[in-house]
C-alpha positions in Angstrom: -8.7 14.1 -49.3 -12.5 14.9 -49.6 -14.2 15.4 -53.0 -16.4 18.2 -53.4 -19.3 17.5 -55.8 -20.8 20.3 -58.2 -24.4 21.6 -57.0 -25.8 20.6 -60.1 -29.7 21.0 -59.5 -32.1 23.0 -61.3 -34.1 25.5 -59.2 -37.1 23.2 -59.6 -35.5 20.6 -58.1 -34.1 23.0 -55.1 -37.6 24.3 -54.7 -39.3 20.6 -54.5 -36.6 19.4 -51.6 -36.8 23.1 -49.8 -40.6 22.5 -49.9 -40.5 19.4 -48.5 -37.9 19.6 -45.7 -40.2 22.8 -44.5 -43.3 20.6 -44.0 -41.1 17.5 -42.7 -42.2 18.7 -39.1 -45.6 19.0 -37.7 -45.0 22.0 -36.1 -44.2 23.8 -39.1 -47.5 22.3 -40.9 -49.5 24.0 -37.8 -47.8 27.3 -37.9 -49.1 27.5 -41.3 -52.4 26.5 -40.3 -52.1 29.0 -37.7 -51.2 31.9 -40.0 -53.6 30.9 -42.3 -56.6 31.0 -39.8 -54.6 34.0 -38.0 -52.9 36.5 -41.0 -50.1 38.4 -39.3 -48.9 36.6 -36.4 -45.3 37.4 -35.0 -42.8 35.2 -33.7 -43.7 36.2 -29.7 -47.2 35.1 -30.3 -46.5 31.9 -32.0 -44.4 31.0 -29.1 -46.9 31.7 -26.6 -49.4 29.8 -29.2 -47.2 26.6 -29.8 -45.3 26.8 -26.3 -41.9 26.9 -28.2 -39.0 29.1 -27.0 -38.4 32.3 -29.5 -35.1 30.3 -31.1 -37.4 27.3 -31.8 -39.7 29.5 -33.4 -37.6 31.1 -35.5 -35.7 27.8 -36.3 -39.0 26.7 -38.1 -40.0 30.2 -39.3 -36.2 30.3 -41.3 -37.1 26.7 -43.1 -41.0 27.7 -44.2 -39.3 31.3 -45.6 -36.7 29.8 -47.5 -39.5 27.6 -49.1 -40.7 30.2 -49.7 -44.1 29.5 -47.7 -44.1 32.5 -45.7 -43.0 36.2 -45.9 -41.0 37.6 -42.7 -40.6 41.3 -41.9 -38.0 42.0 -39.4 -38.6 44.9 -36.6 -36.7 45.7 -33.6 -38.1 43.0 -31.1 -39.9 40.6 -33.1 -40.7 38.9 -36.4 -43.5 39.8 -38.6 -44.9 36.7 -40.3 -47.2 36.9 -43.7 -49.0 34.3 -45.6 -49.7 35.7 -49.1 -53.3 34.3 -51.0 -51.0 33.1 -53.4 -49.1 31.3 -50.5 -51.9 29.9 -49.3 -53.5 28.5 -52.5 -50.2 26.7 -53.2 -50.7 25.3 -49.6 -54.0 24.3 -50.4 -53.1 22.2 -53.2 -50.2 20.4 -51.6 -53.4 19.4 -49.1 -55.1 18.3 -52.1 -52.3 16.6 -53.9 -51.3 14.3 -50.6 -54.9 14.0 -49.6 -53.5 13.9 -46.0 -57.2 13.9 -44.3 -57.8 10.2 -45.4 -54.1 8.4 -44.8 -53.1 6.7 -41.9 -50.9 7.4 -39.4 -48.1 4.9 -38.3 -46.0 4.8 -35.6 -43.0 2.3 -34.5 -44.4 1.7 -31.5 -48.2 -0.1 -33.6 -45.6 -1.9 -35.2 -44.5 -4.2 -32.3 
């Protein structure tokens, strides 16, 4: 018989694992980007930006939202996507924090 175990984890510690499975994928790191450079975008123009079908799109839109990255704004035929200033200052300073520009990259296959 399973177990179920209690959720017990503060909302800081939901927010840090939320925030990180959202910029696990480099595609979700460029749609960022993308709204950041581009304010306003919606989900048909991402696709035709990133070459993704509309359910990838909104597959990686859903994670950076419930982060808590992006704002969404549903209309009849397409998806509204918002960066705030705040947003985008907290975005920022994950860049800073990580200092991605200067870390290498590895791959399995440089390993061999």
């Amino acid at each position: 018989m399973p177990v179920s175990k209690p959720l017990d984890y503060s909302t800081k510690q939901l927010s840090i694992s939320l925030t990180g499975r959202a910029l696990a994928h480099p595609c979700r790191v460029k749609m960022i980007e993308l709204l950041i450079k581009y304010p306003n975008l919606t989900n048909t123009e991402l696709t035709q930006i990133l070459h993704l079908s509309r359910s990838a799109v909104h597959v990686h839109l859903k994670k950076l939202w419930d982060a808590g990255l992006i704002n969404i704004t549903y209309y009849p035929h397409s998806l509204g996507i918002e960066i705030t200033e705040e947003q985008i200052k907290n975005y920022k300073k994950l860049e800073t924090l990580f200092n991605f520009e200067t870390r290498k990259t590895y791959h399995l296959s440089h390993l061999e």
